[in-house]
C-alpha positions as CSV (number, residue, x, y, z in Angstrom):
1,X,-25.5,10.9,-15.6
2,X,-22.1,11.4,-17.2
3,X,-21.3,15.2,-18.2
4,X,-20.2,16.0,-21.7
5,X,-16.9,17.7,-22.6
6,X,-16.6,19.5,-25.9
7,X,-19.5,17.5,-26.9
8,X,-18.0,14.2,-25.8
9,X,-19.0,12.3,-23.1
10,X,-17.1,13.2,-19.8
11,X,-15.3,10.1,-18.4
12,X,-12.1,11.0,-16.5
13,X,-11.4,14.0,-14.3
14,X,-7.5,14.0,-14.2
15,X,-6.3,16.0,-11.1
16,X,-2.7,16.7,-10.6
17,X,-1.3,18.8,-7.8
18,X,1.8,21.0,-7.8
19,X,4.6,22.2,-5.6
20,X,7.3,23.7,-7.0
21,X,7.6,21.0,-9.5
22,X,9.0,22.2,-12.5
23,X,8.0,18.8,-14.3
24,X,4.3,19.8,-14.5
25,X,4.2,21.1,-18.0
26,X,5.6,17.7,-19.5
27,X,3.1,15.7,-17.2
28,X,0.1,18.1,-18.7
29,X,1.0,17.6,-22.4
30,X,1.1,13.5,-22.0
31,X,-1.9,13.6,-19.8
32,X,-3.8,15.5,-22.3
33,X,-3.4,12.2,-24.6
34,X,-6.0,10.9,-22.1
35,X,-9.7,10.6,-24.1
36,X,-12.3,12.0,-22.8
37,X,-10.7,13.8,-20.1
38,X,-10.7,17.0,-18.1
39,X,-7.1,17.8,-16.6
40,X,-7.3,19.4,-13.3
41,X,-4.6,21.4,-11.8
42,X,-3.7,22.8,-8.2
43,X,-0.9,24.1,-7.9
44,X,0.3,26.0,-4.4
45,X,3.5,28.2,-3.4
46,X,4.0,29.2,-7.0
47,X,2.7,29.2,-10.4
48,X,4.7,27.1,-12.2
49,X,2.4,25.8,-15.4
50,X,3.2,27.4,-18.4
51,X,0.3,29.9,-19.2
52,X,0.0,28.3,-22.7
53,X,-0.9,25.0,-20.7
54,X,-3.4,26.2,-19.1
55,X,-6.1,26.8,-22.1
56,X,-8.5,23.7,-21.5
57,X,-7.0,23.1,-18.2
58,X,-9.4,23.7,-15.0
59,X,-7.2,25.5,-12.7
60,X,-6.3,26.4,-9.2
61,X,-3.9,27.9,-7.1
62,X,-3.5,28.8,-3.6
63,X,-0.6,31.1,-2.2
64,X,-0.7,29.2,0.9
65,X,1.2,25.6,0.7
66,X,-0.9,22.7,0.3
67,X,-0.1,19.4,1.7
68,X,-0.8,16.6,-1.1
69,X,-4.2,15.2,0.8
70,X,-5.6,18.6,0.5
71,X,-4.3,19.3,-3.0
72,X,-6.1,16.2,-4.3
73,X,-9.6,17.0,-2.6
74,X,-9.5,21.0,-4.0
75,X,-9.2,18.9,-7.7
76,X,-11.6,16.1,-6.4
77,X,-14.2,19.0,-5.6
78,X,-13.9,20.9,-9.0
79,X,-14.3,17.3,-11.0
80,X,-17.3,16.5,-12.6
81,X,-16.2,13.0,-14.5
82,X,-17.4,10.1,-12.8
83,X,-14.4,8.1,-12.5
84,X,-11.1,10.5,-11.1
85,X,-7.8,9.6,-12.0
86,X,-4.8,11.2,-9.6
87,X,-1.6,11.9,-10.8
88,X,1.9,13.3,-9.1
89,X,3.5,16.3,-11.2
90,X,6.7,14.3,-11.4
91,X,4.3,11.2,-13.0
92,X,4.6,10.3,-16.7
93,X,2.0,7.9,-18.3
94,X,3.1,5.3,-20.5
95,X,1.5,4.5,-23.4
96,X,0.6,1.4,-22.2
97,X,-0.7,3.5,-19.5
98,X,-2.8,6.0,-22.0
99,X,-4.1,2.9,-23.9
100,X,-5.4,1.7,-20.6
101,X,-7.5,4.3,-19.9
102,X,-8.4,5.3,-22.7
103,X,-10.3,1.7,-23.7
104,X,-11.3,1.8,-20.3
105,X,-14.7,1.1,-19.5
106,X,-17.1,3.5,-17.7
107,X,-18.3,0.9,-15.2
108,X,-16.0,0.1,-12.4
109,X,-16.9,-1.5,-9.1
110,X,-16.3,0.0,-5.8
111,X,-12.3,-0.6,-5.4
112,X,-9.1,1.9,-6.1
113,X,-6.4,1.1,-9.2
114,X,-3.9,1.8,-8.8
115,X,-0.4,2.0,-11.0
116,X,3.5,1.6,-11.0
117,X,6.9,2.9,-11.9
118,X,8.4,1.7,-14.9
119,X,11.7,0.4,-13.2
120,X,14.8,1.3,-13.9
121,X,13.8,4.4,-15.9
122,X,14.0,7.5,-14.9
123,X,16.3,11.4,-15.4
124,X,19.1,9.6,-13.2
125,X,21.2,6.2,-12.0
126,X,20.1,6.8,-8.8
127,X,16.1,7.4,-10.2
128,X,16.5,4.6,-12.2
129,X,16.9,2.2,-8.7
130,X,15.4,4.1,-6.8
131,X,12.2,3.4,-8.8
132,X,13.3,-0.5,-9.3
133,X,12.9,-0.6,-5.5
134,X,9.3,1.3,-5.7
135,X,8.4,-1.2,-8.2
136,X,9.2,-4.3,-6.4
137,X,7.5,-2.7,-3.3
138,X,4.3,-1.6,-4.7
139,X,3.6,-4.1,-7.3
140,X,5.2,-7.6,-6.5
141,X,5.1,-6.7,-2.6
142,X,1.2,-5.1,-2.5
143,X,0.3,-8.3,-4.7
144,X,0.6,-10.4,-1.3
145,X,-0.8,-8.1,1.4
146,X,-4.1,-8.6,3.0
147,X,-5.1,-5.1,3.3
148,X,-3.3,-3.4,0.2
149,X,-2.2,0.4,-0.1
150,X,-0.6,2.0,-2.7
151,X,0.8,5.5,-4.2
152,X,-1.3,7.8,-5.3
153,X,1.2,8.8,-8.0
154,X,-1.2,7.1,-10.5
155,X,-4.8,6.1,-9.0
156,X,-7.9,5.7,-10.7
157,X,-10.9,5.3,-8.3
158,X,-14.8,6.4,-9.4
159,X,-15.7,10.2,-8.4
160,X,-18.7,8.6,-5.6
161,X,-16.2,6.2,-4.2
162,X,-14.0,8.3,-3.4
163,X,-16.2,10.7,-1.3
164,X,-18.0,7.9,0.1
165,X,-14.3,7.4,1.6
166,X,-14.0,10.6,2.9
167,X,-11.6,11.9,0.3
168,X,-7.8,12.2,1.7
169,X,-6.9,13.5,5.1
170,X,-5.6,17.2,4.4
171,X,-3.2,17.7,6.9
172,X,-1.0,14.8,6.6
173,X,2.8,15.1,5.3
174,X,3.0,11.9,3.8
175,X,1.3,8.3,3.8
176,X,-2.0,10.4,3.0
177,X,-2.5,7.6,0.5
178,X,-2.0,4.7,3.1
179,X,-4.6,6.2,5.0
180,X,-6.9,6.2,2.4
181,X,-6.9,3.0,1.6
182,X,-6.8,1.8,5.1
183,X,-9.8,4.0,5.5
184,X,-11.6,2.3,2.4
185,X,-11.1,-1.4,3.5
186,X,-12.8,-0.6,7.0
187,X,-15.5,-0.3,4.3
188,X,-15.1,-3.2,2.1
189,X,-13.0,-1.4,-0.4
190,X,-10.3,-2.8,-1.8
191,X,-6.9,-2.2,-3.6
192,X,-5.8,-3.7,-6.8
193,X,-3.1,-3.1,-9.2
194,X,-3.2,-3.1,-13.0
195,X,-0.2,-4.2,-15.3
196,X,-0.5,-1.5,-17.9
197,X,-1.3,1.6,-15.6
198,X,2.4,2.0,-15.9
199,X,4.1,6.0,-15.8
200,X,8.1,7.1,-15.4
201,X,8.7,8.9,-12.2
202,X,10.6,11.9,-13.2
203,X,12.1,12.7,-9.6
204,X,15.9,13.3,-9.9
205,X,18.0,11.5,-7.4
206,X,21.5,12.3,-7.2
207,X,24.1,11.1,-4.9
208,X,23.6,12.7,-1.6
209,X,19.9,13.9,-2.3
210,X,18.6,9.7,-2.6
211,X,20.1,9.4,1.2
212,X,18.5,12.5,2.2
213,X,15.3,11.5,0.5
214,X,15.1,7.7,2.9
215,X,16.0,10.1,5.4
216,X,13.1,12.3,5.4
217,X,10.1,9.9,4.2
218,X,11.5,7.4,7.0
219,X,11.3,10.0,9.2
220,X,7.9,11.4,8.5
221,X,6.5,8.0,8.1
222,X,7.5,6.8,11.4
223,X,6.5,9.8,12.7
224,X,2.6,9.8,11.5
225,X,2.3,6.1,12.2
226,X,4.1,6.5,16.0
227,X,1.2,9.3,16.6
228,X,-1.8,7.0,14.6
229,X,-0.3,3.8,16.1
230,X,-3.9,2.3,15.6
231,X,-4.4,2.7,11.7
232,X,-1.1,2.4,10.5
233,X,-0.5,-0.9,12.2
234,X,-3.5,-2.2,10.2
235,X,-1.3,-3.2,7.3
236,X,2.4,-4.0,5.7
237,X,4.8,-1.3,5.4
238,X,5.5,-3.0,2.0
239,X,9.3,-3.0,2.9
240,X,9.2,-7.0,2.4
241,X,11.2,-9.4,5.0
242,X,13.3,-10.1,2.4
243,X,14.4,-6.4,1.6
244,X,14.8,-5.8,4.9
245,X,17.0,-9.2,5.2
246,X,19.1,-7.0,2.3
247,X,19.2,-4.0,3.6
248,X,20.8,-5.7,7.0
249,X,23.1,-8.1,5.3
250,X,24.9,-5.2,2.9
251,X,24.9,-3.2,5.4
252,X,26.5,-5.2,8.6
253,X,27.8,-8.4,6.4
254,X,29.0,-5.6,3.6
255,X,30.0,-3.0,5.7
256,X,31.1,-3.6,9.3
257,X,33.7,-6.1,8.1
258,X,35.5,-3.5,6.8
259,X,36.8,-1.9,10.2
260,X,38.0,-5.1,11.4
261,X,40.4,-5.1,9.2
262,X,42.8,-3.2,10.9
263,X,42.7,-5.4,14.0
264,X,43.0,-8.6,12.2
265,X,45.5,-10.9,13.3
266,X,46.4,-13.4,10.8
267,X,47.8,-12.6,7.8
268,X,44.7,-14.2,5.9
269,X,42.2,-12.6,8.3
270,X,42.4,-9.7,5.9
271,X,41.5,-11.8,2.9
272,X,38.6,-13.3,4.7
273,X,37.1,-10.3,6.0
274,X,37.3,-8.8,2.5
275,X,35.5,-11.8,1.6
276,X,32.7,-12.0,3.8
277,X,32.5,-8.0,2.8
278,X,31.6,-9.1,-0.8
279,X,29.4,-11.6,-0.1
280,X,27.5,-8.9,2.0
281,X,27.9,-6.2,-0.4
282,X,26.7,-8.4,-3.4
283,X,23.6,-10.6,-1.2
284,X,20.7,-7.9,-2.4
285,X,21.2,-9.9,-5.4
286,X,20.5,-13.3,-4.7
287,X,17.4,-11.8,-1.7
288,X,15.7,-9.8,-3.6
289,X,16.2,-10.7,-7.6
290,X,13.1,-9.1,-8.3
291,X,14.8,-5.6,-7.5
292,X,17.6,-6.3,-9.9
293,X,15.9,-8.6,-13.0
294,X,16.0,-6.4,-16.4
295,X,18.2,-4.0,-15.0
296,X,21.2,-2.0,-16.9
297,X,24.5,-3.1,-15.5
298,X,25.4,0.4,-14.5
299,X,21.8,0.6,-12.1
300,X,23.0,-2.8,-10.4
301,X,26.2,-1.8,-9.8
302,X,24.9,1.7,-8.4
303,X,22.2,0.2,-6.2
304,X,24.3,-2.9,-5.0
305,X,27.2,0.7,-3.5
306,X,24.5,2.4,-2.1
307,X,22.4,-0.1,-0.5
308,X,24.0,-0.3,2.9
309,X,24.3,3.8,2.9
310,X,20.7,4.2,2.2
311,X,20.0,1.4,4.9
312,X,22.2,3.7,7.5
313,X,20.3,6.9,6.4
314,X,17.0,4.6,7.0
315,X,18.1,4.0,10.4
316,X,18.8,7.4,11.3
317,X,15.8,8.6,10.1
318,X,14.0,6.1,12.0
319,X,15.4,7.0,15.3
320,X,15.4,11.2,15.1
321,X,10.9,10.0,14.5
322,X,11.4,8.3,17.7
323,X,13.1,10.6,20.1
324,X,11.2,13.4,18.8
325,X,8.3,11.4,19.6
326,X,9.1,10.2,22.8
327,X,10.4,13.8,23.7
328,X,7.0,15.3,23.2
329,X,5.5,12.2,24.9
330,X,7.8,13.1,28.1
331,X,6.8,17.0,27.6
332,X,3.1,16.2,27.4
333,X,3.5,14.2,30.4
334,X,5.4,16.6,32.4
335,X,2.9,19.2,31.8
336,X,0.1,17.5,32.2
């Protein structure tokens, strides 16, 4: 039986977790467009909602640092609507987005929604691509997998469904989400993605903090799925052939030209290099248009610069996940 609400019928419980986000009052006000809707807030570390927020907000908060998973199950367990939709504190609906829900119907099968970035919007150049890539991954990319995952920055699943999943697992850093789903399909669950459940992601990239960022997830990615080898081998990483076939051509057709230059012998071997340099600096175009399509000239000419760098920082963070791996393999082994 659905719950009433102000003396409305109940039909969304809207749970966002918080750390240290500072966007979390903006995310509140447009979420609060949302019909027939409780919000739900957990915020950890520090109370950062605005106190005049809060009235007609359900709302926890824990000294203690909570990992994502977790935060999502405290607001999962203080719900009452029977369909839950989770949101990121850096996550602004659309209106296309608002509409969607609120005409939504009550009556949903047993399966997760989920939604995606606006591309090439967002506080910065760098947020602008960055969420052009997140796009292309999780909506034309997920569209072909088998078994589907995809980011719980917007998801809308039913309230039973969810538990019947086993809610997220609390204690992972990241890919909490990927789990999820993977848990789900062993199930018969599935993952779909809706067209209108659009949002703007509000993270600000900069420069030097973008190449950090592929550092770190890259890192803690490959470092839960070297240690769950089992479930996250189940399904696509979502980083298509073809973006990786980009990622490698700017990087070594764009980029490793460039220090042969000095060595070159003939005096058009400079000219060619330089040409083979372009061609590999400007090939994410032509591999992976869908990145690019609808995009201001200045995001383009941002992503095409940093495409080989944030390929490098991939790399890197790649390889620091596996020899801390195998270094605590060889530990565990030594000690028996």
């Amino acid at each position: 039986m659905e719950k009433k609400l102000q003396g409305k019928l109940l039909k969304f419980s809207i749970i966002i977790p918080n750390f240290l986000d500072k966007n979390i009052d903006e995310v509140v006000k447009v979420a609060k467009k949302v019909r027939n809707a409780e919000i739900i807030v957990v915020e950890s570390g520090e109370q950062i909602l605005d106190s005049s927020l809060k009235e007609g907000v359900k709302y926890k908060f824990s000294k203690t640092k909570l990992l994502p998973g977790a935060a999502r199950n405290e607001g999962a367990i203080l719900s009452k609507g029977p369909l839950l939709v989770f949101l990121d504190s850096d996550l602004i609906l659309s209106e296309s987005a608002i509409n969607f829900l609120n005409n939504f119907h009550s009556k949903i099968d047993e399966k997760i929604i989920f939604g995606h970035y606006i591309p090439d919007s967002g506080p910065s150049v760098f947020s602008r691509f960055q969420n052009s890539i997140l796009k292309y991954r999780f909506y034309d990319v997920f569209k072909k997998q088998k078994v589907r995952y995809g980011q719980s920055s917007h998801m809308l699943i039913k309230r039973l469904t969810f538990f019947k999943v086993g809610s997220f697992a609390p204690n992972l850093r990241m890919r909490e989400d990927t789990e999820f789903c993977f848990r789900a399909d062993n199930i018969g669950i599935k993952s779909e993605i809706e067209d209108s459940f659009t949002g703007t992601h509000l993270k600000n990239f900069e420069l030097i903090s973008i190449h950090k960022d592929y550092f770190y997830r890259t890192y803690q990615s490959l470092k839960v799925k070297f240690r769950n080898p089992k479930l996250f081998n189940m399904g696509s990483s979502l980083i298509s052939f073809k973006l990786y076939l980009a990622l490698i051509s700017s990087l070594f057709i764009g980029i490793l030209p460039l220090f042969s230059i000095p060595f070159g012998q003939a005096e058009y071997s400079t000219f060619i290099l330089l040409l083979i340099a372009l061609m590999g600096l400007i090939s994410p175009l032509f591999i992976v248009p869908e990145i690019f399509r609808k995009q201001r000239f200045s995001t383009s000419l941002v992503g095409l610069t940093i495409f080989p760098s944030i390929f490098a920082a991939m790399i890197f963070g790649g390889l620091w996940a596996l020899l801390e791996t195998l270094f605590l393999k060889s530990k565990n082994f030594i000690l028996g």
